[in-house]
C-alpha positions in Angstrom: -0.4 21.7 -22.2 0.7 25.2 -22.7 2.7 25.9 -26.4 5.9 27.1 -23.7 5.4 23.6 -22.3 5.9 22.1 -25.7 7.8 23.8 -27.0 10.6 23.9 -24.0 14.5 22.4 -25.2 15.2 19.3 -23.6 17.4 21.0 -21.1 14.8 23.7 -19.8 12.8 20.3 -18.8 15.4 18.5 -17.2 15.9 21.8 -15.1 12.2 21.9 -14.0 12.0 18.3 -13.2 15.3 18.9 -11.2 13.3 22.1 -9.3 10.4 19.8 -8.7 12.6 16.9 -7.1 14.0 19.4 -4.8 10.9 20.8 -3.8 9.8 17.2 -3.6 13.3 16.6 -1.4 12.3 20.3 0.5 9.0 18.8 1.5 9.8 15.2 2.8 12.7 17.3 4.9 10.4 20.0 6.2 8.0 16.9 7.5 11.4 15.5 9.4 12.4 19.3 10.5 9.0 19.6 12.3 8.7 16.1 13.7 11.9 16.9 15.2 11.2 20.0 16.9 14.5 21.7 15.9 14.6 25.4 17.3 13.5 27.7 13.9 16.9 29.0 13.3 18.0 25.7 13.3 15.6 24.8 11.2 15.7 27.3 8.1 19.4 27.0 8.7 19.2 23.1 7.7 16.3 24.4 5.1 18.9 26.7 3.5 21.4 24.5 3.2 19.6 21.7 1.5 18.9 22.7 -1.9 22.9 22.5 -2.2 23.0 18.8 -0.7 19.7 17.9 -3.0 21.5 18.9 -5.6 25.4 17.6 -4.9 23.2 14.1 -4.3 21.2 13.8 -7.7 24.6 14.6 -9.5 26.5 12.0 -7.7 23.5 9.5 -8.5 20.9 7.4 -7.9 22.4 5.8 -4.8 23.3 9.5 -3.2 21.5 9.9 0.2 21.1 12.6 2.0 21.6 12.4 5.6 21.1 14.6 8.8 22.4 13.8 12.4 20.8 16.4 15.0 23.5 16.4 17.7 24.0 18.7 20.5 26.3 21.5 18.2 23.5 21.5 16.1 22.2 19.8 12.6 24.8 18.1 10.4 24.6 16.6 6.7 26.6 14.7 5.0 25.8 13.7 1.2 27.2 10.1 0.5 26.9 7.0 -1.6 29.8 5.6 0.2 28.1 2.7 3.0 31.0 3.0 5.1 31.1 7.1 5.4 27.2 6.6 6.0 27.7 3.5 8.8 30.5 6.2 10.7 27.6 8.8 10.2 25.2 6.9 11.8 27.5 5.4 14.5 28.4 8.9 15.6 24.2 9.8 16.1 23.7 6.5 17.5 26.8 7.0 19.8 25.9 11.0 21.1 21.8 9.4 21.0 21.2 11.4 18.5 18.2 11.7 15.8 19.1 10.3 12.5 17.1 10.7 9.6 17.5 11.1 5.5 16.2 10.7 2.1 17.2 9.5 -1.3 16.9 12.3 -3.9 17.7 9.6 -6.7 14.8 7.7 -5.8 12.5 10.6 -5.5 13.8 12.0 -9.0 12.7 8.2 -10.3 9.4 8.8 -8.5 9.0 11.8 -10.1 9.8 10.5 -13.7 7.3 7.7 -13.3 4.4 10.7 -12.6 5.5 12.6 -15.1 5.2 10.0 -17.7 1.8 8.6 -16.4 0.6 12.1 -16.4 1.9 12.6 -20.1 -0.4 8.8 -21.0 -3.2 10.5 -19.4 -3.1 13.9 -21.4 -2.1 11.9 -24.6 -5.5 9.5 -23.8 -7.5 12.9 -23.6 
């Protein structure tokens, strides 16, 4: 561990952990962009966008999904913790037949805090 690493205020960490959920959040999305097949600008357009929906989820909380509907105007998301703005969400992809798919930044941010700390045992063990 570097002396910068150590040395960082409790809010410079929070910051990079928050940075390495979204990446975390960027790379579980990029996997559902390409098994999609979205057309590219589609694609970065939904990629774009999602750093502000990561975000708006993890500060709403740890039951905050993020959810896209691929319809025939194009991608939509919707950040919710509500179940009934999610169950509408859904009922409109299942009724135009189209692909549904999301992720849970809060539980990924929980992932993340449970590697972090392992990794810290291992460092402290060495």
């Amino acid at each position: 561990m570097n002396t910068k690493t150590e040395t960082a205020s409790p809010i410079v960490r929070a910051q990079l952990g928050r940075a390495h959920v979204a990446a975390a959040c960027l790379t579980v999305l990029t996997r559902e962009v390409h098994t999609a097949g979205l057309e590219k600008q589609d694609a970065l357009d939904l990629l774009r966008d999602a750093p502000d929906k990561i975000d708006a989820a993890l500060t709403r909380g740890s039951r905050a999904l993020v959810v896209y509907r691929l319809d025939k105007r194009g991608a939509r998301g919707l950040v919710t913790d509500s179940d009934s703005r999610l169950n509408h969400f859904a009922a409109v992809a299942d009724q135009d037949g189209a692909p549904l798919f999301g992720f849970c930044p809060g539980a990924i941010a929980e992932l993340a805090a449970y590697i972090d700390t392992g990794a810290a045992s291992l460092k402290k063990d060495a």
